[in-house]
C-alpha positions in Angstrom: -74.2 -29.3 -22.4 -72.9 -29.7 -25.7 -71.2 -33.0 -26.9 -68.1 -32.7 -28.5 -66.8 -35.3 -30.4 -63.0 -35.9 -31.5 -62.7 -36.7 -34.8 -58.5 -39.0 -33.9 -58.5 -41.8 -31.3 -55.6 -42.6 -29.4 -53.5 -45.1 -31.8 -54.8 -44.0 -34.8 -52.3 -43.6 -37.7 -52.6 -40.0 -39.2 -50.9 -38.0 -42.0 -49.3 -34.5 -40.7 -50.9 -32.5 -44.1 -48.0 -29.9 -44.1 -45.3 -32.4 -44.2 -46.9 -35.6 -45.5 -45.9 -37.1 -42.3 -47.1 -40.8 -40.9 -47.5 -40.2 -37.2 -49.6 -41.9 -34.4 -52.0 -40.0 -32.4 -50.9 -40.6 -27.9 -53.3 -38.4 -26.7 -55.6 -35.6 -27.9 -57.7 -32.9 -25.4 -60.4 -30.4 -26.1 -59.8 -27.2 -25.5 -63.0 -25.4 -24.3 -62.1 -21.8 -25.0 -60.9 -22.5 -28.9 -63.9 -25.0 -28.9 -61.6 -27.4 -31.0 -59.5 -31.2 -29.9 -56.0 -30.8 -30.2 -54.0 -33.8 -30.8 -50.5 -35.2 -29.2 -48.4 -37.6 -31.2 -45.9 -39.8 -30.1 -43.0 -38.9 -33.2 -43.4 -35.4 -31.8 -44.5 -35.7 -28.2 -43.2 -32.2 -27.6 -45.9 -30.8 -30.6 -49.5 -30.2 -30.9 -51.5 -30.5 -33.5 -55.2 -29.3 -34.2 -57.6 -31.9 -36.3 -57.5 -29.2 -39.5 -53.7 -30.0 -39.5 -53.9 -33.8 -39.3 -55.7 -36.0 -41.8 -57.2 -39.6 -42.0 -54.7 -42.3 -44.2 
């Protein structure tokens, strides 16, 4: 089985690259059939990101 590894833990500060946005990763999942993590963050709990659209500060 393949390992799959996230590239955002849970508390890490992020930048949303679209909007420039500081935001703080609550949860993140990988999704088997896109083969990619998506990402939850708590300013936008509602909103999920994938890791192309977030980036390290």
């Amino acid at each position: 089985m393949a390992q799959h590894v996230n590239l955002f833990e849970k508390g890490e500060t992020v930048t949303i690259k679209e909007t420039g946005e500081t935001v703080t990763i609550s949860k993140y999942k990988y999704i088997k059939n896109m083969k990619r993590f998506s990402y939850i963050v708590k300013e936008h709990p509602k909103t999920f990101y994938f890791e192309e659209e977030l980036e390290k500060i």
